[in-house]
C-alpha positions in Angstrom: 15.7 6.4 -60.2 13.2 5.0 -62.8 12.2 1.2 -62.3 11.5 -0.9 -65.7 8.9 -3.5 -64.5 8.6 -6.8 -66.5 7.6 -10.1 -65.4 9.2 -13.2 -65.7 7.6 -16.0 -63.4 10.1 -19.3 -63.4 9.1 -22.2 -63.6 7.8 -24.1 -59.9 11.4 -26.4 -59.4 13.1 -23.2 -58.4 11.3 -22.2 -55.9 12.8 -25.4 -53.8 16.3 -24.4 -53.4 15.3 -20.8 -52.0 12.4 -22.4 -50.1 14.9 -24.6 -47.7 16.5 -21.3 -46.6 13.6 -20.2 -44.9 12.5 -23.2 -44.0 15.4 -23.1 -41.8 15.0 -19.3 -41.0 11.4 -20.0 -39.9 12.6 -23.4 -37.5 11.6 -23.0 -33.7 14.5 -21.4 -31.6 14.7 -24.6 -29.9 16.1 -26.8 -32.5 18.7 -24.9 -33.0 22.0 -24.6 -30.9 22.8 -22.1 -28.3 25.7 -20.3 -30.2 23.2 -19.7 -33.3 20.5 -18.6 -31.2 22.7 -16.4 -29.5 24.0 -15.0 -32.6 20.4 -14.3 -33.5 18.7 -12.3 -31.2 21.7 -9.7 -30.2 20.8 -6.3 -29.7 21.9 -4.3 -32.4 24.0 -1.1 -31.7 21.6 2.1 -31.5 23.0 5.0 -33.5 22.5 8.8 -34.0 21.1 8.2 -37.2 19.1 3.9 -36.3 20.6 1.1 -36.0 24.0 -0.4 -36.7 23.4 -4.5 -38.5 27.3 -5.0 -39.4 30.5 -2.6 -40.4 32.8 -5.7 -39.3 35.1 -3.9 -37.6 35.1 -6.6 -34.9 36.0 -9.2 -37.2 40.0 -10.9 -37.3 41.4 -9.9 -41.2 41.5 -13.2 -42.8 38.5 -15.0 -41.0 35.2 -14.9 -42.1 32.6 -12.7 -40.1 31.2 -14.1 -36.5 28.1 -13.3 -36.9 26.9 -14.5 -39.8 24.8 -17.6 -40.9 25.1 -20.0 -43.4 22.5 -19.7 -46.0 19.9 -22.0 -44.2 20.7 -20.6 -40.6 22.1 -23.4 -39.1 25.3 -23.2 -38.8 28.2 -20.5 -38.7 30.6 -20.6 -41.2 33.5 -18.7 -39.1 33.6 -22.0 -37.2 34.1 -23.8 -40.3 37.8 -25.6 -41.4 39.3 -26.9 -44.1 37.2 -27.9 -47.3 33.9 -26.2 -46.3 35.9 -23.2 -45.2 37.3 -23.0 -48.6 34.0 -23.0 -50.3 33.1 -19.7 -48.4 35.1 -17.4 -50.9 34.4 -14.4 -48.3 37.0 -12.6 -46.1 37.4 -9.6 -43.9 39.9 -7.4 -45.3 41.6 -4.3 -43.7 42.4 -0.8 -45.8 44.0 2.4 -44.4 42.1 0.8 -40.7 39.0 0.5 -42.1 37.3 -3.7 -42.0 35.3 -4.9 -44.6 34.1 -8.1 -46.0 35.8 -8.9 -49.6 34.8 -11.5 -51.9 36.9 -13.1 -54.6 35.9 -16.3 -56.8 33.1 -18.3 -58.5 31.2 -19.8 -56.2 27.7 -19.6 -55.0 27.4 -19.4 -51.1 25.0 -16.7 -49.1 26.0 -15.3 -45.9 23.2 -14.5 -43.8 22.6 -12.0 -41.2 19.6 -12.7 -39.1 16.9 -10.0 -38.2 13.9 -11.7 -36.9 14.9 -11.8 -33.2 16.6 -8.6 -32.5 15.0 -7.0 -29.6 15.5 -3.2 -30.8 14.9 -3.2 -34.6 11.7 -1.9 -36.0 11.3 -1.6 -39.5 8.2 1.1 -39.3 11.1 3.4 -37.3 13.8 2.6 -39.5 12.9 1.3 -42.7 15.9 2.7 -45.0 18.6 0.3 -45.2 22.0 1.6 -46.1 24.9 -0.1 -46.9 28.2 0.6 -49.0 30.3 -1.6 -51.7 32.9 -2.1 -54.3 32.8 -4.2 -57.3 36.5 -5.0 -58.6 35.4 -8.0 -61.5 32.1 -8.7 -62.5 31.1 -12.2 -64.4 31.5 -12.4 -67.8 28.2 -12.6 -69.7 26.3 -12.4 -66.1 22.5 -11.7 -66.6 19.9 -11.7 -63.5 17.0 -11.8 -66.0 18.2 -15.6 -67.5 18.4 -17.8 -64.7 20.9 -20.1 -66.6 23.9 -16.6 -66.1 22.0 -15.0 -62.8 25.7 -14.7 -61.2 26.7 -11.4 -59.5 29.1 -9.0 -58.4 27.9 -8.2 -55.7 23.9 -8.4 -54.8 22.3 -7.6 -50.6 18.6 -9.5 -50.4 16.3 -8.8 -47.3 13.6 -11.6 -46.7 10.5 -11.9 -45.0 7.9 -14.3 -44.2 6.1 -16.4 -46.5 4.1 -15.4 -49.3 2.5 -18.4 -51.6 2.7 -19.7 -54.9 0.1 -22.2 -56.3 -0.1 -25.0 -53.6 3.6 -23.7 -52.3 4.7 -21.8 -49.5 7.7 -19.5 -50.8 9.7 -16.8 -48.8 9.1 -13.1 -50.1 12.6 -11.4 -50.9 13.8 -8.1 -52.2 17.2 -8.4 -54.0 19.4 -5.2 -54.7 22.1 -5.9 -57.0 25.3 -4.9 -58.7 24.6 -6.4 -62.3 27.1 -7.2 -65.3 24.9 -6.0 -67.8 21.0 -5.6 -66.7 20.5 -1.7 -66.5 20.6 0.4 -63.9 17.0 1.1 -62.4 15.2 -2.4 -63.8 13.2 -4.5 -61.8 11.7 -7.8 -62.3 10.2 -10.4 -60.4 10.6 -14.0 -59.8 8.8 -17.0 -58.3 5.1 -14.9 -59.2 5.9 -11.8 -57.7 7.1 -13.1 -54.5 11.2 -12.6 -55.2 12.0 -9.3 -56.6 14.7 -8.1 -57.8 16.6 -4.2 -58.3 19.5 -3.4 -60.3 21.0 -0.8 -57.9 24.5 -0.3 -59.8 25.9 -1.9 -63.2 28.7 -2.4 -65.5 32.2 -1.3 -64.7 32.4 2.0 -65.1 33.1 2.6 -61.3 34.6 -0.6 -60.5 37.4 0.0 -57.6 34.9 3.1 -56.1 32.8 2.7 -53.2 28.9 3.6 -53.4 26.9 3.9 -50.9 23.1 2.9 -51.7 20.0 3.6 -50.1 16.9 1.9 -50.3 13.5 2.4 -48.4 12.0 -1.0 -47.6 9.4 -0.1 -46.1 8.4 1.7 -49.2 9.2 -0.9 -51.4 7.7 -3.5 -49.7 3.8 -1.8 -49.8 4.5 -1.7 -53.3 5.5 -4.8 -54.2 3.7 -6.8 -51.9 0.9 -5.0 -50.3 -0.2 -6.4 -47.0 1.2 -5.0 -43.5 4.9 -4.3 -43.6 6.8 -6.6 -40.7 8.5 -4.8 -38.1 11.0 -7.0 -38.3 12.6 -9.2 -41.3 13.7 -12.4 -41.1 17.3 -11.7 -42.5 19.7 -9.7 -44.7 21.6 -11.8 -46.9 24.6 -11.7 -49.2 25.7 -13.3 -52.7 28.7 -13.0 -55.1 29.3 -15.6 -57.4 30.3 -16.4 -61.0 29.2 -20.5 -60.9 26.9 -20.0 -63.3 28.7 -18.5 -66.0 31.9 -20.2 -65.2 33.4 -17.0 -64.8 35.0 -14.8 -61.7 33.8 -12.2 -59.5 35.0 -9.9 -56.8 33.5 -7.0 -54.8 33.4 -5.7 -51.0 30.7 -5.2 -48.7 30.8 -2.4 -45.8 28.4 -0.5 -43.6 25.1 -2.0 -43.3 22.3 0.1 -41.4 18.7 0.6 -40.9 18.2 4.1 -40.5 15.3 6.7 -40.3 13.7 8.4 -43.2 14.6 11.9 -42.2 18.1 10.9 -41.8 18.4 9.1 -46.0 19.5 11.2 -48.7 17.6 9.9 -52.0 17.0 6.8 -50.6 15.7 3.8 -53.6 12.0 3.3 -53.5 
């Protein structure tokens, strides 16, 4: 896959909203409840091929998936009722007995699955991260380059410590992403090189069809980055939403693995 690089560094006020999420992330283990703890620093399934991180097959159809994170880390939306439920447009749906997560609406809300305390995950061993989805709708007049339409179909970040910008600390992040109209192999960075961002699939010419994509992080994040790779990142997160252009979106996630390099296909680096 060829990568289009171009730079476009926003301007400093966006880096706060993304900065509180690892703020949180990055909090002591102690200030945080048991339950979230807990739901942090589970062993992950070993596999023939690495490590299982989700296929939420454990999850209730309906209900939102156990154990994931709020964007910040603090809380667990499963346990949520009522009106903040309802802003979680996320929920596991079952197919011919296979579970998935589905999302369907407008607006903005990240689940997160936290990495930076699993006992048995080792980027260096396992550094291709697979995953599958589905994109049904994508935003109308979406664009991840123009931060006033950066709404998706369907988009899987990894993040890691702190990188810096100016007199700021800001989290670095690798986004993958289904676009509405950026191209298919582009990638650009954000908040001075520390967010990137990869258009893995785009436009609806296989909407309904799952993909499976590969990507080698390890790979990618020498590259981009180029200090010491982490053995472990602090979390894989999610994001549908249409908020921004006012518009809908729907898409399914499924499948998400770290696995070794010998066992990827054509794995994205």
């Amino acid at each position: 896959m060829c990568i289009i690089i171009t730079v476009k560094n926003t301007k400093l006020p966006i880096i706060l909203s993304f900065f509180g999420l690892v703020v949180a992330l990055m909090m002591a283990p102690s200030t945080k409840a048991q339950t979230i703890k807990e739901h942090s620093s589970t062993q992950l399934t070993e596999t023939a091929q690495g490590v299982l991180l989700e296929n939420f097959e454990s999850d209730e159809p309906g209900s939102l998936p156990d154990a994931w994170l709020n964007r910040d880390g603090d809380a667990i939306p499963a346990t949520y009722s009522g009106k903040d439920r309802n802003e979680y447009q996320y929920e596991i749906i079952e197919e011919e007995g296979n579970r998935f997560l589905r999302y369907m609406g407008s607006n903005a809300k990240h689940l997160n699955f936290p990495l930076r305390n699993r006992p048995n995950l080792d980027l260096t061993d396992t550094p291709i991260l697979r995953w599958r989805w589905r994109a049904h709708e994508l935003p109308n007049g979406a664009n991840e380059r123009d931060d006033k339409l950066n709404d998706t179909a369907a988009s899987v970040y990894i993040v890691y410590e702190m990188g810096r910008v100016l007199i700021q600390r800001v989290p670095k992040s690798v986004r993958f992403t289904w676009s509405s109209s950026v191209r298919v192999g582009e990638g650009f960075d954000k908040l001075y090189g520390n967010q990137w961002i990869f258009v893995q699939e785009s436009g609806g010419d296989t909407l309904g069809e799952w993909i499976t994509e590969e990507v080698d992080l390890e790979a990618l994040y020498k590259t981009l980055f180029g200090d010491k790779v982490p053995k472990k990142p602090l979390a894989l997160l999610i994001l549908s939403d249409a908020n921004s252009t006012q518009t809908s979106a729907a898409a399914d996630y499924d499948d998400f693995e770290l696995i070794r390099r010998e066992e990827a296909n054509n794995p994205f680096q």
